[in-house]
KEDREN-665338 format. One record per residue (C-alpha): x, y, z. Coordinates in steps of 0.02 Angstrom, whole numbers, plus 50000, padded with zeros to 5 digits. Layout:
BEGIN
XYZ;...
end
This chain:
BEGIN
500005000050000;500595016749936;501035028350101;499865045050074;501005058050101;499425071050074;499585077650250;501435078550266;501065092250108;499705098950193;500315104750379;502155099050344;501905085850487;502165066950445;500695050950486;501155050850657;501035068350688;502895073550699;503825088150603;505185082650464;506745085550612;505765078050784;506295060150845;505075047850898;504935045051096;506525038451155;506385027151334;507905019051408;508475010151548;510315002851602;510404990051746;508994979551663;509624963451696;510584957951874;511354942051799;512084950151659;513874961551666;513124974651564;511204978151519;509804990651439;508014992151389;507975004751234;506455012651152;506275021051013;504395023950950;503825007650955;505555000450903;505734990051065;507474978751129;508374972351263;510324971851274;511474962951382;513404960351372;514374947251429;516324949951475;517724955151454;517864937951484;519274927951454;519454913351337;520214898751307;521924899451217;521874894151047;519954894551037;518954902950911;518324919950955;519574920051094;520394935351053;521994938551030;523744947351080;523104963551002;521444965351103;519744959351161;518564951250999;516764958750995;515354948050971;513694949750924;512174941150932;510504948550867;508864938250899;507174942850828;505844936050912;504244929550789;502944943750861;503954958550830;503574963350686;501764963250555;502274948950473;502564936450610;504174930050525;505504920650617;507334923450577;508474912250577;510464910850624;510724912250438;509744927750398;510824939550314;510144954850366;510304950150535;512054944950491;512584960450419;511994971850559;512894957750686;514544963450579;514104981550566;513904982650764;515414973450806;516734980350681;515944999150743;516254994250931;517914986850890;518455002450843;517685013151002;518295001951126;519774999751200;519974981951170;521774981751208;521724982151386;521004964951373;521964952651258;521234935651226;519754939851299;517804941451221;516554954751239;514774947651197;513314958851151;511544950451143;510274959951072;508324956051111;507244962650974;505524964551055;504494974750926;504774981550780;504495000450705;505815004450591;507795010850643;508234993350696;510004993550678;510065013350760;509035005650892;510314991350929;511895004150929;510925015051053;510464999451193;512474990851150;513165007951195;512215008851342;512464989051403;514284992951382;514485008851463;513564998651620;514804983451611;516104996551647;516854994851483;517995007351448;517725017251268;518225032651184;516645040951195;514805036051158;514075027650986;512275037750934;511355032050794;509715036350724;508885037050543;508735050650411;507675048750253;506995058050080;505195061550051;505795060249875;506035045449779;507505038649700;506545041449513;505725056449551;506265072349517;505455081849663;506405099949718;505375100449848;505775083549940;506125087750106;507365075450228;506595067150384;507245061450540;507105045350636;505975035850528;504615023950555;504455007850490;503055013150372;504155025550314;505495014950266;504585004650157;504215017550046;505635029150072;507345031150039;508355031350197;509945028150287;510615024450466;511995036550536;513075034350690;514205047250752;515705046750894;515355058351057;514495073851031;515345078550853;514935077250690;516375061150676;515465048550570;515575029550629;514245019650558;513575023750395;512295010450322;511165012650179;509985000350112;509105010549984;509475020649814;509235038949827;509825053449707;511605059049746;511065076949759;509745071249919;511075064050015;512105077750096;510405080750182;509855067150228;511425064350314;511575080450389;509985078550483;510585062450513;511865070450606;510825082150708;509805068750763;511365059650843;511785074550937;509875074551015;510035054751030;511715058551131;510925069651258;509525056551282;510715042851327;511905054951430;510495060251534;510075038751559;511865037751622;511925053951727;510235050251806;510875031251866;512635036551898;511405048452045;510335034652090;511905024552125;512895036552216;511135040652307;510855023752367;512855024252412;512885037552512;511375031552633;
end
């Protein structure tokens, strides 16, 4: 079914009622889980998952995804459970979209932390995917980030991620096609979009994914708001970590 963009020309506000640069409610929690090292609950619209991470534990010598002398090896493990999305489809290990954002998360975290400090040694990450509303993969960047920064693992500085799309098509020839932020997942079935993940609160780019065609000229947009929404997705996830570091030192101090 088409998506009737009539209203979003109208009152320049899209289906669900948001303006081309707003972000979708954003709900998250770290501490989720009391058996796990590291965990989070993330929202994002009705993008829902649960994160935990295992390690920096070490492994046996020799053994495969043991790490080596150079650092810790990230792993990742993405499952998608049946109900979460319309289509009540179950993925399996094989999937290879699930495989590819399993590589894109690890080879970006590889990179952030500081994996040296703990040669031959494994850092899991296992993703939950509860329900399903579009930015999956900014989603999982945003809970891993989180997860890890409760295990106490030591990184450079946060990975944000979030969505940016075209309201124009990749035939079309629209001057008017405007860029949108954080997109839903009606939105990304009919439009062209990409997921963006930025380093701290600059504009360094660490994740750049994107799954659709657009026209060349749209995308210096769409990833400039892309941008801008990271820097508003950082001060969501700063304020999680703030407001528990608090509760902790609250609950410390009694």
């Amino acid at each position: 079914m088409p998506l009737d963009t009539s209203t979003y020309t109208l009152a320049l506000l899209r289906l669900d009622g948001r303006r081309w640069n707003e972000l979708r409610r954003m709900h998250a929690q770290i501490n989720t889980q009391a058996a796990a090292d590291g965990s989070s609950y993330l929202e994002m619209g009705n993008t829902k998952l649960i994160c935990t991470v295992a390690g920096p534990a070490e492994g046996r010598r020799g053994a495969a995804g043991s790490g080596g002398d150079a650092g810790a090896t990230v792993q990742v493990e993405i499952g998608i459970a049946g109900f979460s999305g319309v289509d009540r489809k179950r993925r399996g290990k094989g999937d290879k979209r699930t495989a590819a954002m399993q590589m894109t998360i690890a080879n970006a975290f590889t990179n952030t932390l500081f994996t040296h400090l703990y040669p031959h040694s494994t850092i899991l990450i296992t993703l939950h995917v509860l329900s399903q509303d579009g930015s999956l993969l900014a989603a999982c960047l945003n809970a891993a980030t989180l997860a890890l920064i409760d295990a106490g693992v030591p990184m450079s500085d946060y990975i944000v991620a979030c969505t940016s799309g075209s309201t124009s098509s990749y035939t079309g020839a629209d001057e008017d096609a405007d860029p949108l932020l954080d997109l839903n997942g009606t939105e990304e079935q009919e439009l062209p979009f990409l997921t963006v993940g930025t380093l701290g609160a600059g504009e360094r780019v660490s994740v750049l994914i994107m799954e659709t065609r657009v026209q060349a000229a749209r995308l210096e947009g769409m990833l400039a708001v892309g941008v801008d929404g990271c820097k508003q997705v950082r001060e969501i996830l700063d304020n999680v970590v703030r407001e528990h570091g608090h509760f902790i030192l609250g609950n410390t101090v009694r």
